[in-house]
C-alpha positions as CSV (number, residue, x, y, z in Angstrom):
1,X,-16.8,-2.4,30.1
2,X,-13.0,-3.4,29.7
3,X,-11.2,-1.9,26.6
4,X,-9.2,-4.6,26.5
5,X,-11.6,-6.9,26.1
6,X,-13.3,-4.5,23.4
7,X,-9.8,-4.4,21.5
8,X,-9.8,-9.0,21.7
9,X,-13.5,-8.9,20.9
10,X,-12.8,-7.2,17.6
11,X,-9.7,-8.9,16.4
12,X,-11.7,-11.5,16.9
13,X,-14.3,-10.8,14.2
14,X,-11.5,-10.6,11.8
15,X,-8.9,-13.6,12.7
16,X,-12.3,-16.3,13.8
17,X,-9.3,-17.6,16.4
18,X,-8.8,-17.2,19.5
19,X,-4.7,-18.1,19.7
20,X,-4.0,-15.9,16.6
21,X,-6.4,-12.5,17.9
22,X,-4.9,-13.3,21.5
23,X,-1.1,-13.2,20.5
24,X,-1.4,-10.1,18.5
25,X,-2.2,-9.0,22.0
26,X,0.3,-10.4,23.6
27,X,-3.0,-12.5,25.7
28,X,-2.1,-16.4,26.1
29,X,-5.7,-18.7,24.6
30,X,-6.6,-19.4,28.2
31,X,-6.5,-15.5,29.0
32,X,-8.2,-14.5,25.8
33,X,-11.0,-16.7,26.5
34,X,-11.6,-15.3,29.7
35,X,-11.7,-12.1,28.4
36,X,-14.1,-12.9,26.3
37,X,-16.1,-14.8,28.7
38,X,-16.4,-11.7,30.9
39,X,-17.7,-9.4,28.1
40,X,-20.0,-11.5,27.5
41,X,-21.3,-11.7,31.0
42,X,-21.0,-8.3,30.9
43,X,-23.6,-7.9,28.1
44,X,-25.3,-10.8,29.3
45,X,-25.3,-12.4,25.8
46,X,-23.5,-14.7,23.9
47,X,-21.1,-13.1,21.1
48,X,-19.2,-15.9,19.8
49,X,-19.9,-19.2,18.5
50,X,-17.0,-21.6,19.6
51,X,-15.6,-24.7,18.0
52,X,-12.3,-26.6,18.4
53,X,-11.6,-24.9,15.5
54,X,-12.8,-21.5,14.9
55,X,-14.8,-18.8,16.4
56,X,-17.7,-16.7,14.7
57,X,-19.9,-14.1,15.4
58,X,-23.6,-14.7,16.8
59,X,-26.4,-12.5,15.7
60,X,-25.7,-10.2,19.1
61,X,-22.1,-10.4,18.5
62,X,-22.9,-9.0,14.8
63,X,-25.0,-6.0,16.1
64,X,-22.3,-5.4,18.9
65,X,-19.5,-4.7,16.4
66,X,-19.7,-1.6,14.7
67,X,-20.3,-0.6,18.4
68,X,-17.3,-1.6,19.7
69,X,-15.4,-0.5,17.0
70,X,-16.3,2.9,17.3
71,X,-15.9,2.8,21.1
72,X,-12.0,1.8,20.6
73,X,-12.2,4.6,17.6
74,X,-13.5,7.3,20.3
75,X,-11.1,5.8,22.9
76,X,-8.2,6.8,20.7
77,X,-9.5,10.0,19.8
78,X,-10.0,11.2,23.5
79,X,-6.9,10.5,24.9
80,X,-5.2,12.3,21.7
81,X,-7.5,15.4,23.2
82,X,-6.0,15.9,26.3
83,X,-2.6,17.2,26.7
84,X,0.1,17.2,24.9
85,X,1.7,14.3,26.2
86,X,-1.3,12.1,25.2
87,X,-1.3,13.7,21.8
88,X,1.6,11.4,20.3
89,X,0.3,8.7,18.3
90,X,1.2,5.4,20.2
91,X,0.2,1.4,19.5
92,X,1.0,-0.8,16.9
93,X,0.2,0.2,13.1
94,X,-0.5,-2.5,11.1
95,X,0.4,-1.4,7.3
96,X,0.8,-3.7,4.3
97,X,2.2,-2.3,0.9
98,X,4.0,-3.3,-2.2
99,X,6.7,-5.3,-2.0
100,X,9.0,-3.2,-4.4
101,X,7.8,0.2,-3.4
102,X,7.9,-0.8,0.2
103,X,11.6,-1.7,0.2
104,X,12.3,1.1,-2.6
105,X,10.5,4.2,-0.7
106,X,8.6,2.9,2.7
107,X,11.9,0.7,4.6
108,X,14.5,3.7,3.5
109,X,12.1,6.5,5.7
110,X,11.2,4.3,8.5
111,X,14.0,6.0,10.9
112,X,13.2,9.2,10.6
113,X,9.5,8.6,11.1
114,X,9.9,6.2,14.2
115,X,12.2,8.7,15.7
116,X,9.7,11.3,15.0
117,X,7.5,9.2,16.9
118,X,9.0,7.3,19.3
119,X,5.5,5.5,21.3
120,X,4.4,3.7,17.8
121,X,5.4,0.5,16.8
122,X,4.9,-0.6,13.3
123,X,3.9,-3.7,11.5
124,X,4.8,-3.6,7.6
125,X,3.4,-6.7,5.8
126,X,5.2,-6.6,2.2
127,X,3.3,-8.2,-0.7
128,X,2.6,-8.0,-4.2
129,X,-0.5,-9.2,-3.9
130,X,-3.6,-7.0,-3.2
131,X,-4.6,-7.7,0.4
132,X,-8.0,-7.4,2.2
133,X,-7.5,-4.6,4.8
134,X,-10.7,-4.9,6.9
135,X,-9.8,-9.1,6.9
136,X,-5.8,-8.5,7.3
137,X,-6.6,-6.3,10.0
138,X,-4.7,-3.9,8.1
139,X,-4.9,-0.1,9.8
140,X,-3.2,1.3,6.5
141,X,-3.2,-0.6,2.8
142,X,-0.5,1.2,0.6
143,X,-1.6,0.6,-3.3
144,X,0.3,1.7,-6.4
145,X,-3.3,1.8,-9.4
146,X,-6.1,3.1,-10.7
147,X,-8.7,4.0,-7.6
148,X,-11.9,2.2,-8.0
149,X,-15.2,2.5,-6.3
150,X,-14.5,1.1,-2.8
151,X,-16.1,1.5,0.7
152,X,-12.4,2.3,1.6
153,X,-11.2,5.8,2.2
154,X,-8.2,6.9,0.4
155,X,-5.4,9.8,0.6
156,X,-3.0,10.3,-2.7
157,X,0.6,10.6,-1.2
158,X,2.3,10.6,-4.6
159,X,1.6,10.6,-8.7
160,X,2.5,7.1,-9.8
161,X,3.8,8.5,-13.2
162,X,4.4,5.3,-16.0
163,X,6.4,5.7,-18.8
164,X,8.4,3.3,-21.2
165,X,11.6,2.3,-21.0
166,X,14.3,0.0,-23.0
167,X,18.0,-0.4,-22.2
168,X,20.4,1.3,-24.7
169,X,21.8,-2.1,-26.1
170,X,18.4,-2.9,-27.2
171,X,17.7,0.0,-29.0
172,X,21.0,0.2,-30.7
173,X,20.2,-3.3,-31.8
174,X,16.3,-2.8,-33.0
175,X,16.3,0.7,-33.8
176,X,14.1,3.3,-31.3
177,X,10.6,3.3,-32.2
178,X,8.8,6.7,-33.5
179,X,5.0,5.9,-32.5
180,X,3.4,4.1,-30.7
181,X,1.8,1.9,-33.8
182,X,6.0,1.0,-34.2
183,X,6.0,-1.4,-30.7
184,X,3.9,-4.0,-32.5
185,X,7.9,-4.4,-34.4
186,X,9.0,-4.4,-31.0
187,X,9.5,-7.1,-28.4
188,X,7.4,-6.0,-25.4
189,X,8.2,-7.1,-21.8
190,X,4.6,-7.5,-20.4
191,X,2.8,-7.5,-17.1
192,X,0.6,-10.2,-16.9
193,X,-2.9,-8.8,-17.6
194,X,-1.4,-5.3,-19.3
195,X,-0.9,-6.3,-22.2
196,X,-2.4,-3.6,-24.2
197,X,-1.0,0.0,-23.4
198,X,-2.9,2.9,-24.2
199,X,-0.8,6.3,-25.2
200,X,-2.9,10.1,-25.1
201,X,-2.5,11.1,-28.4
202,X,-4.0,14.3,-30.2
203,X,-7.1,12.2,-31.7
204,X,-7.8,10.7,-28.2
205,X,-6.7,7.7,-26.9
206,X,-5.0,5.1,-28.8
207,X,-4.7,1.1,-28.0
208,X,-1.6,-1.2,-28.8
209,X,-1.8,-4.8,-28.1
210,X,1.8,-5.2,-27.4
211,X,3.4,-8.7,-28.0
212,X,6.9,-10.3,-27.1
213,X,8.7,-13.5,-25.7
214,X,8.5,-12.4,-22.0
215,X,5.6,-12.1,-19.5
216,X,5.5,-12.2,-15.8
217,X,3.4,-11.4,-13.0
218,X,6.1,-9.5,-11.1
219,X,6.9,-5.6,-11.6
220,X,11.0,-6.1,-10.5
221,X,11.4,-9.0,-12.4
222,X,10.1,-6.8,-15.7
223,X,12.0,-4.0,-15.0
224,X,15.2,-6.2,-14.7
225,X,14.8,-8.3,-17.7
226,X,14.9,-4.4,-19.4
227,X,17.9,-3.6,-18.4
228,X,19.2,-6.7,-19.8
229,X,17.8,-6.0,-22.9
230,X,14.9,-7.7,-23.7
231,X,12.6,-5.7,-24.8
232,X,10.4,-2.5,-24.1
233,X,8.6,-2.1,-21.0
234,X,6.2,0.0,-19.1
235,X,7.2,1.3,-16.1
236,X,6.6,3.5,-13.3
237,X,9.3,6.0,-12.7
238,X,10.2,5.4,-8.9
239,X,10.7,2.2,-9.8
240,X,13.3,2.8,-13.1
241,X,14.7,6.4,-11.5
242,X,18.0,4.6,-10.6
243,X,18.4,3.3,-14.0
244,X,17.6,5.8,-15.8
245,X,20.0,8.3,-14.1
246,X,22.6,5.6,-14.1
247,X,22.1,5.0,-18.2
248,X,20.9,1.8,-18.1
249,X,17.5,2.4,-19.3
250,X,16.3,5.0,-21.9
251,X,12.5,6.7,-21.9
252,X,11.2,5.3,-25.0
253,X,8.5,7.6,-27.0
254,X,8.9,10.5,-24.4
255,X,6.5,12.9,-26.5
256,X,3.7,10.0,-26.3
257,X,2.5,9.5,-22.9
258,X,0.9,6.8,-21.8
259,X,-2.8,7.7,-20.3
260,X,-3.2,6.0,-17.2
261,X,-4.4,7.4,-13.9
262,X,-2.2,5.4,-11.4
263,X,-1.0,6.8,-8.0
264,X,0.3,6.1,-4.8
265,X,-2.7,5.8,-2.6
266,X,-3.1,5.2,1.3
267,X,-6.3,3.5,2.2
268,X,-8.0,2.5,5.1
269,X,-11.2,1.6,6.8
270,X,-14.0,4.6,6.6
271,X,-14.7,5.8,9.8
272,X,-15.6,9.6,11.3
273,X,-12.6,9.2,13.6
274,X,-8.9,9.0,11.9
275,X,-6.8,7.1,14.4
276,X,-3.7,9.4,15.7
277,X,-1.8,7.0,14.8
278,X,-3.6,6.9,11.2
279,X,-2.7,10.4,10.2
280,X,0.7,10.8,11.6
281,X,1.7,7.8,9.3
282,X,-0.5,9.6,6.2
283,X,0.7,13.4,7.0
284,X,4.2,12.3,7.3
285,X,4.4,10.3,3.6
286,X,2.3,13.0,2.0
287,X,4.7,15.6,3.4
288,X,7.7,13.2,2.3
289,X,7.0,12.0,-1.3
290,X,4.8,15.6,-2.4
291,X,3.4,16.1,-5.7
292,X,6.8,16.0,-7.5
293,X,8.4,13.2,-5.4
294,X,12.1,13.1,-5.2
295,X,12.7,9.9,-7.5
296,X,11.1,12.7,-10.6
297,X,13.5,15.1,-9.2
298,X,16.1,12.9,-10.2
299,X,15.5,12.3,-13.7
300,X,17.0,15.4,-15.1
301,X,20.3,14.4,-13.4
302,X,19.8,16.5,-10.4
303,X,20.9,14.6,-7.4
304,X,18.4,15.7,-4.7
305,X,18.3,14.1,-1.6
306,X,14.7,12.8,-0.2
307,X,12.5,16.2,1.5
308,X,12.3,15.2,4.7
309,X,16.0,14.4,4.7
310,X,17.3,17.7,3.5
């Protein structure tokens, strides 16, 4: 049984086309299709339904899956067991993040981790919006939130710590407030679908349905209509650091934190076997941003450069 054909079968499942799963190989249509033609004589069943159109999955091609998966899993896994020159994660790693943390805190690192492995290639989707990593054919989905129940696995690489922020000039012109009852005399810049921000007080936790003249769906845009001034926002700190060591924003109600348990997460597929190429990408950014990542290093006025940079 080819592994090549193993590798086209399953990109396959996800993309239902033959062009799109065959490029990602580098495979022309005509090839892929005979790939596939010849697993399927291999097997002696038919694993795809074909139309002009699109491809899908028969009932054997559906049983065959998680097999094949975990053969190209095991694959990956053995020749990372034998010696050390077949230790060194190699392929193409498919990751899709954030667009602001991405260009902030992924794109800045990228050197130094392709240098320290030199056979990987990497392909870094950037969007905003939350992407389906088993569809996407995502290896590695970066997200910046509160976990939820999934059937994904996930590694913390860094505390996503949110505070808020205003810029000077807009305090100076509508005073600073002293509790967190005082933003509803505030104009708060809002994140569509956050609207009420929750502070850990000594009673427990306390709800304020903030209000203002600005809403938008994207965390940059936010952050940048507070530095001009309009208004209070909330905000995670590796995305205001800059500001705030540069003055142009101020933490607002510093001794009220905001209860939230956000964090930089990498998640991926669950599986018994952890690609090489998997971990290196999750050791490395663990090892990089650490539990006190170097954009909270800053804030006190410390100019640190990032760890792995030192």
């Amino acid at each position: 049984m080819n592994i090549e054909h193993l590798k086209l079968f399953v990109r396959l499942a996800v993309t239902h086309n033959i062009s799109q799963a065959g490029q990602e190989l580098d495979l022309s249509p005509a090839v892929a299709s005979a790939h596939i033609s010849k697993l399927e004589q291999g097997l002696g069943v038919r694993l795809l339904h074909r139309t002009t159109r699109k491809v899908s999955l028969t009932q054997e091609g559906e049983a065959f899956l998680p097999y094949a998966e975990e053969v190209l899993a095991s694959v990956e896994m053995a020749r990372a067991s034998v010696g050390a020159g077949s230790t060194a994660p190699r392929g193409t790693l498919r990751v899709t993040a954030p667009a602001s943390f991405g260009r902030m805190h992924l794109l800045p690192s990228l050197k130094t981790f392709l240098t320290r492995y030199p056979l990987l290639s990497l392909d870094l989707r950037l969007s905003d919006s939350i992407v389906d990593l088993v569809e996407g054919g995502f290896d590695i989905a970066i997200r910046n939130a509160e976990l939820k129940d999934s059937s994904l696995v996930a590694r913390k690489l860094a505390p996503d710590r949110r505070i808020l922020c205003a810029a000077p000039e807009y305090l100076k012109q509508n005073g600073e407030p002293l509790s967190p009852q005082d933003l509803l005399n505030h104009q708060c810049i809002n994140l569509l679908g956050l609207e009420t921000w929750v502070f850990a007080t000594e009673t427990g936790p306390l709800s304020i349905r903030t209000h203002g003249q600005l809403r938008t769906d994207n965390g940059e845009a936010m952050r940048d209509a507070c530095v001009s001034g309009l208004g209070i926002a909330i905000s995670s700190t590796w995305s205001v650091y800059q500001h705030l060591v540069r003055g142009e924003l101020v933490e607002v109600l510093p001794h009220t934190p905001l209860l939230a348990k956000t964090a930089i997460w990498a998640m991926f597929p669950s599986s018994r076997l952890l690609a090489p190429k998997v971990r290196a990408f999750i050791d490395f950014y663990a090892e990089y941003f650490g539990e006190e990542p170097y954009w909270d290093q800053l804030l006190p006025g410390a100019v640190l450069e990032s760890p792995l940079d030192a």
